[in-house]
PDB file of N, CA, C and O in Angstrom:
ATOM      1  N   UNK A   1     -83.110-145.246 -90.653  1.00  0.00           N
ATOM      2  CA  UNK A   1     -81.664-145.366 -90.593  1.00  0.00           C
ATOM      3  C   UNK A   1     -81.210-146.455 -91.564  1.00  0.00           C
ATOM      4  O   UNK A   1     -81.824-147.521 -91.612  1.00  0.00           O
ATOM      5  N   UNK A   2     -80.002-146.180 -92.448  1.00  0.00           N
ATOM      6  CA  UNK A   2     -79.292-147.381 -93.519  1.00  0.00           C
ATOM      7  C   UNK A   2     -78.897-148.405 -92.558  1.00  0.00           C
ATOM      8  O   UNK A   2     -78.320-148.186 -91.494  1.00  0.00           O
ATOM      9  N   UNK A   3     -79.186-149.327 -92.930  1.00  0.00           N
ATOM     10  CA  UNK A   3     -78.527-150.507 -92.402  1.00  0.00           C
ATOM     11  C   UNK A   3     -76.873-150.245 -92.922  1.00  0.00           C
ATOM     12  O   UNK A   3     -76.554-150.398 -94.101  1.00  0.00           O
ATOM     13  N   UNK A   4     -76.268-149.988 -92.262  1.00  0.00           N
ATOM     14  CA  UNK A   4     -74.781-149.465 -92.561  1.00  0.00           C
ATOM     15  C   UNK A   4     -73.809-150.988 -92.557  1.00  0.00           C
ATOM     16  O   UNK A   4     -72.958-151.336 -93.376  1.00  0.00           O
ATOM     17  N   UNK A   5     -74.335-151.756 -91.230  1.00  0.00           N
ATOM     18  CA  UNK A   5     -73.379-152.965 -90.919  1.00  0.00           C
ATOM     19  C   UNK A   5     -73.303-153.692 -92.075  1.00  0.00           C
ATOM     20  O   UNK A   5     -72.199-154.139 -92.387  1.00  0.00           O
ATOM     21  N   UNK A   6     -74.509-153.959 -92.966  1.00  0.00           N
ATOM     22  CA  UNK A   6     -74.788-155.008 -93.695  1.00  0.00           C
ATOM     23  C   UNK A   6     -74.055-154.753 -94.932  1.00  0.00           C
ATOM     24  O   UNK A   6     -74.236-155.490 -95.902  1.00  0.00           O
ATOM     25  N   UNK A   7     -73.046-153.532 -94.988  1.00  0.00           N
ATOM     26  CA  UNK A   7     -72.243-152.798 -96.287  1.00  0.00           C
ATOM     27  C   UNK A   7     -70.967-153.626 -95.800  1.00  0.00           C
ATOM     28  O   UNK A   7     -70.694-154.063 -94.682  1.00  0.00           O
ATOM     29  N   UNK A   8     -70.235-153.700 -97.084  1.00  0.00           N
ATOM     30  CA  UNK A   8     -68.945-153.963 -96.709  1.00  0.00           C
ATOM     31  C   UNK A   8     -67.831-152.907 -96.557  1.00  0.00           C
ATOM     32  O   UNK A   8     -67.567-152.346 -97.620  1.00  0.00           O
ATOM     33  N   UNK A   9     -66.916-152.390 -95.191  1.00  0.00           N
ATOM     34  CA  UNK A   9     -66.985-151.027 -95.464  1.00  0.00           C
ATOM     35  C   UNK A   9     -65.346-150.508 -96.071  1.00  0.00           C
ATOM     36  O   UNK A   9     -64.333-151.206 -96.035  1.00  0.00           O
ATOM     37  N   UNK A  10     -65.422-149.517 -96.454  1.00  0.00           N
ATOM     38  CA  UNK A  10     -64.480-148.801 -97.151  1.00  0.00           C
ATOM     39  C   UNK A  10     -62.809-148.808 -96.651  1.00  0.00           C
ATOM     40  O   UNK A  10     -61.805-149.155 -97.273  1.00  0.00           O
ATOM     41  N   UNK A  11     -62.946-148.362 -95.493  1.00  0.00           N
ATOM     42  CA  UNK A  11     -62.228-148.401 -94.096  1.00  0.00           C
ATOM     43  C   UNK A  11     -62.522-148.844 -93.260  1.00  0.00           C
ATOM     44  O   UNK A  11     -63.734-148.952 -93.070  1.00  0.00           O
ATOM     45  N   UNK A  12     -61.542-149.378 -92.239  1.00  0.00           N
ATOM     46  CA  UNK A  12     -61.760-149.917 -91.015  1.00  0.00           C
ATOM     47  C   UNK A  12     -60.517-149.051 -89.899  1.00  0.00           C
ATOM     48  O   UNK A  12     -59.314-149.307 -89.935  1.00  0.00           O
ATOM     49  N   UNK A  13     -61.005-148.260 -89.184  1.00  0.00           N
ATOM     50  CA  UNK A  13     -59.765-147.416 -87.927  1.00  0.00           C
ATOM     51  C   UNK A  13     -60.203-148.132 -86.762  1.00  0.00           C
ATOM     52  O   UNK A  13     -61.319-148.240 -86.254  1.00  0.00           O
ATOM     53  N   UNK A  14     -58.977-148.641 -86.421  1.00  0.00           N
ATOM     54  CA  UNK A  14     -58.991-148.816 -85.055  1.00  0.00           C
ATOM     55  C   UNK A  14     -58.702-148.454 -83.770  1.00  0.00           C
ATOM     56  O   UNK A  14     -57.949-149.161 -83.101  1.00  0.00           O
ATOM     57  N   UNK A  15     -58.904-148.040 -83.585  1.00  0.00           N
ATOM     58  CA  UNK A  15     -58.831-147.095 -81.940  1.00  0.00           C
ATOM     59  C   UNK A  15     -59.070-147.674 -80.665  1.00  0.00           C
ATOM     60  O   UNK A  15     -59.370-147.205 -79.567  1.00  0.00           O
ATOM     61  N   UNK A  16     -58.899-148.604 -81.017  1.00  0.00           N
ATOM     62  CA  UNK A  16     -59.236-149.232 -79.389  1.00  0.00           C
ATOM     63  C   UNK A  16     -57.883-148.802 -78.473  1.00  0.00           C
ATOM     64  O   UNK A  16     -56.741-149.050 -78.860  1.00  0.00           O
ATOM     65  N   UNK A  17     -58.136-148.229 -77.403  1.00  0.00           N
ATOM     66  CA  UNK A  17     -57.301-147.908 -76.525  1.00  0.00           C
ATOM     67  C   UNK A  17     -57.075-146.688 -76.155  1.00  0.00           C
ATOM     68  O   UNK A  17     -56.516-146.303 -75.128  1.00  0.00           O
ATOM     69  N   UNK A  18     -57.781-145.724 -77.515  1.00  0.00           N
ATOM     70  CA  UNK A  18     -57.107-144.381 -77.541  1.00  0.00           C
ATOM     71  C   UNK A  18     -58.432-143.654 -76.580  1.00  0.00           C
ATOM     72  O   UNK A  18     -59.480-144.223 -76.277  1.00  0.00           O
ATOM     73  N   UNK A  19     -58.145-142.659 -76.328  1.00  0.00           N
ATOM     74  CA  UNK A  19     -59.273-141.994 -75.137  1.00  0.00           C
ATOM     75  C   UNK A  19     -59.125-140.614 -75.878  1.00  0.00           C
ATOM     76  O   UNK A  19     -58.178-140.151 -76.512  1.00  0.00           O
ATOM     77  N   UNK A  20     -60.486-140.064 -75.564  1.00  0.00           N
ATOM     78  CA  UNK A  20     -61.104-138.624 -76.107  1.00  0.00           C
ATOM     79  C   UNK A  20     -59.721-137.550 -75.798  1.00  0.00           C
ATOM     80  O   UNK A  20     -59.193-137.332 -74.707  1.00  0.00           O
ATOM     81  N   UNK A  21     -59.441-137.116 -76.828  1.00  0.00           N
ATOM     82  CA  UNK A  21     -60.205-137.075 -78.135  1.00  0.00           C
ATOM     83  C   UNK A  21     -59.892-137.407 -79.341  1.00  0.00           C
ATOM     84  O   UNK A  21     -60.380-137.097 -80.428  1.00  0.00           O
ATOM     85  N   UNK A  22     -58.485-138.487 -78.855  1.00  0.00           N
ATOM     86  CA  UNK A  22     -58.461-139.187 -80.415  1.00  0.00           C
ATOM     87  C   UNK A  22     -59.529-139.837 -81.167  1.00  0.00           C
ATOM     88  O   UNK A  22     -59.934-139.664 -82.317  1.00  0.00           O
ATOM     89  N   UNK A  23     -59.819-140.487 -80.400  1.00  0.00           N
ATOM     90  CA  UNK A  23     -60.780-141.493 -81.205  1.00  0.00           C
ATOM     91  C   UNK A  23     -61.508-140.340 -82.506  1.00  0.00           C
ATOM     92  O   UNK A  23     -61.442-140.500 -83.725  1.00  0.00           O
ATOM     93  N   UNK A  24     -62.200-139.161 -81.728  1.00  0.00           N
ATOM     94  CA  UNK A  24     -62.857-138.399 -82.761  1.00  0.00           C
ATOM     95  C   UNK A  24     -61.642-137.459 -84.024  1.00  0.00           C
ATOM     96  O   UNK A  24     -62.006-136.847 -85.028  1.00  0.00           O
ATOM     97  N   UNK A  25     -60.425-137.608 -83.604  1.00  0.00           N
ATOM     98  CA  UNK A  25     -59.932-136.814 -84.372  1.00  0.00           C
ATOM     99  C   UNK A  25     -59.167-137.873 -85.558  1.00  0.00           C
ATOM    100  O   UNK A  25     -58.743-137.706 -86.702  1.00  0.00           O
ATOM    101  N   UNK A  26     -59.235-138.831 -84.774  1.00  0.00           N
ATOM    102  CA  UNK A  26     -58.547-139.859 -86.045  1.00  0.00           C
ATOM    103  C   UNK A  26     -59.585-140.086 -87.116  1.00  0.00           C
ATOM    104  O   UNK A  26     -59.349-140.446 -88.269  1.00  0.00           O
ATOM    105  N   UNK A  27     -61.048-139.766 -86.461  1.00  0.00           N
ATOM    106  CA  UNK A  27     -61.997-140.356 -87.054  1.00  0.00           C
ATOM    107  C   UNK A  27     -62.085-139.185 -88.668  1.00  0.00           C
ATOM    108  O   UNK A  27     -62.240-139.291 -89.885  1.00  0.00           O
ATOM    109  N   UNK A  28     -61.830-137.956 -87.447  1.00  0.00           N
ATOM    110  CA  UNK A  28     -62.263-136.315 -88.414  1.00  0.00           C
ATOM    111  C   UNK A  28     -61.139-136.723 -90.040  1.00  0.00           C
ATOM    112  O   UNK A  28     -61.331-136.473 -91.230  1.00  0.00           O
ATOM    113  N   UNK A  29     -59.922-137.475 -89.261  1.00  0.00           N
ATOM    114  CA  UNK A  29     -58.630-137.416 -90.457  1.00  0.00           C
ATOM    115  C   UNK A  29     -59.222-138.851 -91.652  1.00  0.00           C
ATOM    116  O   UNK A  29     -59.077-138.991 -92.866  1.00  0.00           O
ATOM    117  N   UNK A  30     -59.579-139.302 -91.100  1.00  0.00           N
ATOM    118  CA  UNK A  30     -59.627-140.492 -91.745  1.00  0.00           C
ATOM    119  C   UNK A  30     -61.116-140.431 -93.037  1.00  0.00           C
ATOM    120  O   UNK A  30     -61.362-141.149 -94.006  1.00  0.00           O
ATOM    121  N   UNK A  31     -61.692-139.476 -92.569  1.00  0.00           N
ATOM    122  CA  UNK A  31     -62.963-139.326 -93.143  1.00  0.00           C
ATOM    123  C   UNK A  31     -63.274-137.843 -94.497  1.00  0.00           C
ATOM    124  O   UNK A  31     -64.049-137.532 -95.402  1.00  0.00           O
ATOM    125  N   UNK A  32     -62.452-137.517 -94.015  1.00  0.00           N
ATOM    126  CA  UNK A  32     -61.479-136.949 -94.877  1.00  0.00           C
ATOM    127  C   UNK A  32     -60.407-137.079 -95.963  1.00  0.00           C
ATOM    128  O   UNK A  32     -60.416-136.408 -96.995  1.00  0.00           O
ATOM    129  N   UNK A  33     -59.515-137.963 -95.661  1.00  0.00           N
ATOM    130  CA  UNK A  33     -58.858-139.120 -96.868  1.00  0.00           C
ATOM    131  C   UNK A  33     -60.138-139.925 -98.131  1.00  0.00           C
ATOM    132  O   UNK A  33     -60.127-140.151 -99.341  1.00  0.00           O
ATOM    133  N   UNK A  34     -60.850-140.081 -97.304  1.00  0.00           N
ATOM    134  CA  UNK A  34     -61.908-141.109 -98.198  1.00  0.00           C
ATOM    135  C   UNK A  34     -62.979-140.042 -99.168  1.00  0.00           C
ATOM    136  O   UNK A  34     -63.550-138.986 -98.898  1.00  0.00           O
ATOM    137  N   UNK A  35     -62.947-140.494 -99.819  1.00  0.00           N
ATOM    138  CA  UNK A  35     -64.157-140.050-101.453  1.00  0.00           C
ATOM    139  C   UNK A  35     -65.823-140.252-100.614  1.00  0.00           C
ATOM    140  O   UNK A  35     -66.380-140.902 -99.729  1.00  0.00           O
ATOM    141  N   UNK A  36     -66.059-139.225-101.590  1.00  0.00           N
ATOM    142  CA  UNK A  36     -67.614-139.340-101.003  1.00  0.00           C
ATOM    143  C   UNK A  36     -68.433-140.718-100.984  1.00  0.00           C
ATOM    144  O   UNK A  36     -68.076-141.492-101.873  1.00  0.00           O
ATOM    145  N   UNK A  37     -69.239-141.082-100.329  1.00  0.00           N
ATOM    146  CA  UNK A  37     -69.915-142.620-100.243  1.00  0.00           C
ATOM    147  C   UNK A  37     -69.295-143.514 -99.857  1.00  0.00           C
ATOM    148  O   UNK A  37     -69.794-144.604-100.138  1.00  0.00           O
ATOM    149  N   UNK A  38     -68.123-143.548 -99.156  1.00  0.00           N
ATOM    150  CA  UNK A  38     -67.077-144.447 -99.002  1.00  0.00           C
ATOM    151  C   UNK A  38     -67.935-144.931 -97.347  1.00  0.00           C
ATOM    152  O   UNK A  38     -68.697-144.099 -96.856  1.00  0.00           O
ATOM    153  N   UNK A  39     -67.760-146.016 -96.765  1.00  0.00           N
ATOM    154  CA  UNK A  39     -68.383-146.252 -95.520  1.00  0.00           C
ATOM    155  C   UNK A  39     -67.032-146.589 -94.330  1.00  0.00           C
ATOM    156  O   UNK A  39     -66.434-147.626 -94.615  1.00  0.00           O
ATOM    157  N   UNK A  40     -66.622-146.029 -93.363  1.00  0.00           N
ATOM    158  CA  UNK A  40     -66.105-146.279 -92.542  1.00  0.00           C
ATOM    159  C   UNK A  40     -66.414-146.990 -91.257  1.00  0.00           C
ATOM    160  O   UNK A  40     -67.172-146.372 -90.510  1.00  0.00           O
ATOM    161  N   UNK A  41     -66.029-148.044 -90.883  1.00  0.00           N
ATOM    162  CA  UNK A  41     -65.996-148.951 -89.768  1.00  0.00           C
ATOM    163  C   UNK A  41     -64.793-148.517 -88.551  1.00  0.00           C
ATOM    164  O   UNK A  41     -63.574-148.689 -88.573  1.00  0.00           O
ATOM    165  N   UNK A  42     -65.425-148.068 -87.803  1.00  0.00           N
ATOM    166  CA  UNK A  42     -64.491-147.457 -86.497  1.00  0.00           C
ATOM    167  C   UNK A  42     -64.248-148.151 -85.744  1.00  0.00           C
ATOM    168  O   UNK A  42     -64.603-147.346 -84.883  1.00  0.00           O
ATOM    169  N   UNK A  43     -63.871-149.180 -85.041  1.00  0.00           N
ATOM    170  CA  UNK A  43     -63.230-150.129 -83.681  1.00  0.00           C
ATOM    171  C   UNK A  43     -63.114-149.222 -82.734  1.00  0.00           C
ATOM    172  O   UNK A  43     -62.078-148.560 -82.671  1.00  0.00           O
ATOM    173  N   UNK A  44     -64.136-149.030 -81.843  1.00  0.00           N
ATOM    174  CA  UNK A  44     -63.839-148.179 -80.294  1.00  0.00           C
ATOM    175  C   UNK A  44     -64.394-148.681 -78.966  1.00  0.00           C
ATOM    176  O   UNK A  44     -65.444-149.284 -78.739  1.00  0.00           O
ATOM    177  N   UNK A  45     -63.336-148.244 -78.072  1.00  0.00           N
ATOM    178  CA  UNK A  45     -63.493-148.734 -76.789  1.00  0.00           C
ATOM    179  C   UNK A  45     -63.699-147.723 -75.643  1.00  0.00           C
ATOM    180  O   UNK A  45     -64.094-148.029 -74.518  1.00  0.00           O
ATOM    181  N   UNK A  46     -63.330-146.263 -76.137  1.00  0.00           N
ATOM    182  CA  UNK A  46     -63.664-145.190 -75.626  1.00  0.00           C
ATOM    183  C   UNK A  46     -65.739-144.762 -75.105  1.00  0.00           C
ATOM    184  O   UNK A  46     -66.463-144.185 -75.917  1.00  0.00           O
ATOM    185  N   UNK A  47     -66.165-145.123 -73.954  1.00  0.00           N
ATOM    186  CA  UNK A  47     -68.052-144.570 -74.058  1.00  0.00           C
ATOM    187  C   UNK A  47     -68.177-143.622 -74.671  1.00  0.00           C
ATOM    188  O   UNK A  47     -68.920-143.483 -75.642  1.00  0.00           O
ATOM    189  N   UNK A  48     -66.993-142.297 -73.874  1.00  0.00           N
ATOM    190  CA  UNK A  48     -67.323-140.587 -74.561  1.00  0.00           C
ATOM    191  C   UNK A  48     -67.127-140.402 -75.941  1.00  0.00           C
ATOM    192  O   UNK A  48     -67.461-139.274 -76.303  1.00  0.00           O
ATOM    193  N   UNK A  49     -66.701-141.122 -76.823  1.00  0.00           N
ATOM    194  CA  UNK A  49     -65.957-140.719 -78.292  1.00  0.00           C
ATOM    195  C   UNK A  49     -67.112-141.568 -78.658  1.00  0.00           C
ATOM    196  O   UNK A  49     -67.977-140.927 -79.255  1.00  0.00           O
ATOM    197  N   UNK A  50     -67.472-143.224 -78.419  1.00  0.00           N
ATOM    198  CA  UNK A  50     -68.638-143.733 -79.466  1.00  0.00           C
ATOM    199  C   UNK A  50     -69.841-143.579 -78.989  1.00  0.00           C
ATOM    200  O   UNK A  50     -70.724-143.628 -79.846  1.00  0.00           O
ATOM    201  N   UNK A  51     -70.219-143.388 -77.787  1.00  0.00           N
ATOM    202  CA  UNK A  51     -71.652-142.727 -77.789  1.00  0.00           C
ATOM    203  C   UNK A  51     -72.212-141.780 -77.511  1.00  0.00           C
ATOM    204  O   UNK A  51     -73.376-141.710 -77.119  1.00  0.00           O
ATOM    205  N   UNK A  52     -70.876-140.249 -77.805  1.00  0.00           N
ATOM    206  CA  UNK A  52     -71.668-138.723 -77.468  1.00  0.00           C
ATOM    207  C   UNK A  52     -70.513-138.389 -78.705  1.00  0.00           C
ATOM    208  O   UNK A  52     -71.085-138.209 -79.780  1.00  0.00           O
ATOM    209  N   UNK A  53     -69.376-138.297 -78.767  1.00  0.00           N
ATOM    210  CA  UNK A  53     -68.393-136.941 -79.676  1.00  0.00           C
ATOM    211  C   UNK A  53     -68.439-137.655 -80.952  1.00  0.00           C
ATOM    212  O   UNK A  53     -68.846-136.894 -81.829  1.00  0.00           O
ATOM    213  N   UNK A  54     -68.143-138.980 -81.445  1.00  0.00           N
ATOM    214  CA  UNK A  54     -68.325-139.337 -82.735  1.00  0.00           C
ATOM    215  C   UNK A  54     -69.682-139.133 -83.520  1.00  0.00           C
ATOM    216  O   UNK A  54     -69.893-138.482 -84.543  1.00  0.00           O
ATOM    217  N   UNK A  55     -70.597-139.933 -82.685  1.00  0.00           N
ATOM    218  CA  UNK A  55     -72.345-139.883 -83.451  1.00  0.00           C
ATOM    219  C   UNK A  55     -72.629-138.223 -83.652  1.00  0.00           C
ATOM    220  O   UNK A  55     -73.227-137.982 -84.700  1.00  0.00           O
ATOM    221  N   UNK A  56     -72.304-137.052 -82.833  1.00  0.00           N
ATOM    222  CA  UNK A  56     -72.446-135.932 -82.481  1.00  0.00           C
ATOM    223  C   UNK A  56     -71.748-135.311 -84.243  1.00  0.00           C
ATOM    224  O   UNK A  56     -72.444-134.792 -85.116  1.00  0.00           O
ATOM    225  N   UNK A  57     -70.396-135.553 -84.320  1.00  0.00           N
ATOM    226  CA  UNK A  57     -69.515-135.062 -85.049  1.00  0.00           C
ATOM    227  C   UNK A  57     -70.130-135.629 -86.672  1.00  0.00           C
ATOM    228  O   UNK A  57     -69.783-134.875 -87.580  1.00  0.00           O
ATOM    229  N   UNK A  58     -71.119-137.039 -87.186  1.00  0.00           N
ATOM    230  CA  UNK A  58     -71.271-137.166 -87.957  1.00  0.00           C
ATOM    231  C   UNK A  58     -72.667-137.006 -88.303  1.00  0.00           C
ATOM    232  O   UNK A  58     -73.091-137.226 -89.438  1.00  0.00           O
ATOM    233  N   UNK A  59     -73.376-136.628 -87.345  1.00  0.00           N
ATOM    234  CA  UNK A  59     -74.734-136.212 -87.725  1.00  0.00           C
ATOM    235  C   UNK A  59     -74.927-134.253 -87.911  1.00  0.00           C
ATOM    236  O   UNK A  59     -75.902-133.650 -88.360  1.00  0.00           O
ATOM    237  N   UNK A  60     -73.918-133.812 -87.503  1.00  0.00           N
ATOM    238  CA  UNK A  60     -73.944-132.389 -87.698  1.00  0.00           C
ATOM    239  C   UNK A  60     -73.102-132.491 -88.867  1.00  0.00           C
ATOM    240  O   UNK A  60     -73.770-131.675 -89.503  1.00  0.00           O
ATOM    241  N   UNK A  61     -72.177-132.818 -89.691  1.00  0.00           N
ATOM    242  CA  UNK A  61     -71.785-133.461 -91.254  1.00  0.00           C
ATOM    243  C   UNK A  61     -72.827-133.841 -92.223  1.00  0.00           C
ATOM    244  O   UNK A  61     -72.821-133.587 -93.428  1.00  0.00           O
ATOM    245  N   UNK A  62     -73.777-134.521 -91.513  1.00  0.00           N
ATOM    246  CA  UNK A  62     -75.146-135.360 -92.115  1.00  0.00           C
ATOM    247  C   UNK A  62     -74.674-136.518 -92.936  1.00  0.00           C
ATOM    248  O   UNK A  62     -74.935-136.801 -94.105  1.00  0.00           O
ATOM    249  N   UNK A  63     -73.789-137.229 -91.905  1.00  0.00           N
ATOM    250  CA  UNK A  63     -73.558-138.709 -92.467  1.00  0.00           C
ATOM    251  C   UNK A  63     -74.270-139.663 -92.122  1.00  0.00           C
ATOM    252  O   UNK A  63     -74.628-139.246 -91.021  1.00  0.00           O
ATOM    253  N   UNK A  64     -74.688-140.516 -92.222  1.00  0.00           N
ATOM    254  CA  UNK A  64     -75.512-141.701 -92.124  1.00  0.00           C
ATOM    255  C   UNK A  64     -74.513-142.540 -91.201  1.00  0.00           C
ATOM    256  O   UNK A  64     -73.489-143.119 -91.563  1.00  0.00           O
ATOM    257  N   UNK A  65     -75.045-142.466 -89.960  1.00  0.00           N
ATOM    258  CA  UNK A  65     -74.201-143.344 -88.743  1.00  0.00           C
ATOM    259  C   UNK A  65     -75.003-144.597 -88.087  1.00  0.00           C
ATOM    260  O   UNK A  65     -76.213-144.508 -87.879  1.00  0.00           O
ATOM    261  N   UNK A  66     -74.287-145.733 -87.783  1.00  0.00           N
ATOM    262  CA  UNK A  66     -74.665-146.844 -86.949  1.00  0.00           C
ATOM    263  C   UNK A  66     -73.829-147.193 -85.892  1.00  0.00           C
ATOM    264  O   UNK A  66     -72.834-147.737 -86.371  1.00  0.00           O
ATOM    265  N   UNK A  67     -73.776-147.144 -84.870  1.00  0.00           N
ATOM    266  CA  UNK A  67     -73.227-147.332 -83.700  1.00  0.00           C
ATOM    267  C   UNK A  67     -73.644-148.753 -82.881  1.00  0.00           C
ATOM    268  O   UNK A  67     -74.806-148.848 -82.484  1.00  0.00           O
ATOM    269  N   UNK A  68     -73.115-149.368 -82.741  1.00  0.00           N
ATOM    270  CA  UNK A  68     -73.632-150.999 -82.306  1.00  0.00           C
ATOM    271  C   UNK A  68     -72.223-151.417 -81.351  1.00  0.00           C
ATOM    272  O   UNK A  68     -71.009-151.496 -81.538  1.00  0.00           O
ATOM    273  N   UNK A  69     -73.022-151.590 -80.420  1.00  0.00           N
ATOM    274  CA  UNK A  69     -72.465-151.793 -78.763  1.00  0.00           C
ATOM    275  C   UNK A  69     -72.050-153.479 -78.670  1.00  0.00           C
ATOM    276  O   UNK A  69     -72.916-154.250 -78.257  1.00  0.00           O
ATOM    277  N   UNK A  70     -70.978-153.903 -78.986  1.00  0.00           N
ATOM    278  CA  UNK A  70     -70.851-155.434 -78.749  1.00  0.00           C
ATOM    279  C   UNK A  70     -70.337-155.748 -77.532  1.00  0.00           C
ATOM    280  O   UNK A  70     -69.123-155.744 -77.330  1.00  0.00           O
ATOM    281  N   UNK A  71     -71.291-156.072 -76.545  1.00  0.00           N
ATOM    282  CA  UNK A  71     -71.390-156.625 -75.025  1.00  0.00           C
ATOM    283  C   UNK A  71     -70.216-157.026 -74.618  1.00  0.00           C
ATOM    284  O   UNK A  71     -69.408-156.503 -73.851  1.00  0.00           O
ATOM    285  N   UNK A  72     -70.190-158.508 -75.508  1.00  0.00           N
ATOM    286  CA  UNK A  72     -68.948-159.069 -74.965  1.00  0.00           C
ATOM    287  C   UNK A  72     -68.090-159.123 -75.568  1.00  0.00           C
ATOM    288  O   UNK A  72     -67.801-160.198 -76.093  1.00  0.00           O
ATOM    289  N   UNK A  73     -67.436-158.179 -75.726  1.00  0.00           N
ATOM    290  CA  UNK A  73     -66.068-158.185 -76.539  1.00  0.00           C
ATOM    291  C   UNK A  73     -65.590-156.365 -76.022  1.00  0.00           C
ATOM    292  O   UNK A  73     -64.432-155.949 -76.070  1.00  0.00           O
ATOM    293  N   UNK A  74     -66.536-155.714 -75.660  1.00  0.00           N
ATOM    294  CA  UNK A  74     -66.264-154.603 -74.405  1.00  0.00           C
ATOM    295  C   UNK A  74     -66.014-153.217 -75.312  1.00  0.00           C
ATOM    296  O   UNK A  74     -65.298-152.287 -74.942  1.00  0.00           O
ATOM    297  N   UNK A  75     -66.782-153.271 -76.628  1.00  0.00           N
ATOM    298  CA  UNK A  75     -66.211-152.181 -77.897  1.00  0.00           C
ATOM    299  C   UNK A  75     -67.584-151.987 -78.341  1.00  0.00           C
ATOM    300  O   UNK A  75     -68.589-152.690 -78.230  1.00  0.00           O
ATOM    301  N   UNK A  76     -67.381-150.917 -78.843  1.00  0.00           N
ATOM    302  CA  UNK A  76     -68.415-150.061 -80.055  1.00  0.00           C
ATOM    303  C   UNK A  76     -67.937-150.757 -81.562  1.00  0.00           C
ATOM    304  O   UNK A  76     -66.768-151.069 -81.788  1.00  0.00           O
ATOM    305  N   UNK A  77     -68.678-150.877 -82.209  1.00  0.00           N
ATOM    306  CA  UNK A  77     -68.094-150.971 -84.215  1.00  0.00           C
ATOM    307  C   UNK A  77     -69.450-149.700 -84.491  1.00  0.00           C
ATOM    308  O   UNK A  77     -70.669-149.840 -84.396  1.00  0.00           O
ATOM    309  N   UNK A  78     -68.631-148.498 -84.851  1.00  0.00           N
ATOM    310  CA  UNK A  78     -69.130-147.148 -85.666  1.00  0.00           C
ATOM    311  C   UNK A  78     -69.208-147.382 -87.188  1.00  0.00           C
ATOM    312  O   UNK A  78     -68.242-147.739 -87.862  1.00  0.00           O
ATOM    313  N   UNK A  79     -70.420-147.155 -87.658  1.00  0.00           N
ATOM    314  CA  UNK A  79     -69.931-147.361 -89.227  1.00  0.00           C
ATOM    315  C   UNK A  79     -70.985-145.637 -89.578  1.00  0.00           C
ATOM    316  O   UNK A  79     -72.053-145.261 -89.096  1.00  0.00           O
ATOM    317  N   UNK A  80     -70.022-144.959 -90.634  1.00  0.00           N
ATOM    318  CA  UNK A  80     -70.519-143.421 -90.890  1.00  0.00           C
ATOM    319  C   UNK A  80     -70.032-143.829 -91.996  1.00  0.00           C
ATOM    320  O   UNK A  80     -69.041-144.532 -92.194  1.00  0.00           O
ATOM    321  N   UNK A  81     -70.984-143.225 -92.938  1.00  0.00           N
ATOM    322  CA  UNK A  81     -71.073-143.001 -94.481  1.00  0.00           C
ATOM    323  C   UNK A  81     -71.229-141.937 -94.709  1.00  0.00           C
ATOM    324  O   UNK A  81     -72.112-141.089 -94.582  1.00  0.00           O
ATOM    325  N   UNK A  82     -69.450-142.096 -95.392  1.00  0.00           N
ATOM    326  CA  UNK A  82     -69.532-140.316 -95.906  1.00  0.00           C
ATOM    327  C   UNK A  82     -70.385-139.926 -97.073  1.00  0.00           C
ATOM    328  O   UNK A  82     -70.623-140.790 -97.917  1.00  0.00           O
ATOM    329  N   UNK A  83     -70.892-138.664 -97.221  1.00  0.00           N
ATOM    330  CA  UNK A  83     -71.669-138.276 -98.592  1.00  0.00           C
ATOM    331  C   UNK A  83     -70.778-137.006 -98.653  1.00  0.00           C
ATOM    332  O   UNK A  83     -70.906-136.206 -99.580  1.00  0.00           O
TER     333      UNK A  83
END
């Protein structure tokens, strides 16, 4: 797996607050706007959108995804690199 975090990324969407199935559809729009290789940083607070419908939605794409769970602060940071 790319170390994705250690990129500085392209975009940053934030979604904290929004519940399935925005989170994945802002993600679908936003990833889409951006040029190929571009790296997106997602802000989510949703479980179902950052650890089953997003990772789901960018590995059947075949993007290069990192998903990292920050404890205390109660959020996901998604980073998918588009190709």
């Amino acid at each position: 797996m790319a170390d994705l975090k250690a990129q500085a990324p392209t975009e940053t969407l934030d979604v904290l607050g929004r519940v399935c199935p925005y989170p994945l559809v802002l993600t679908k729009k936003q990833l889409e706007k951006m040029g190929s290789g571009g790296l997106l940083k997602i802000l989510c607070d949703a479980p179902a959108s950052a650890e089953d419908s997003i990772p789901r939605y960018a590995e059947k794409q075949g993007y290069p995804i990192e998903v990292i769970k920050l404890e205390d602060k109660g959020y996901w940071e998604i980073y998918i690199q588009k190709k």
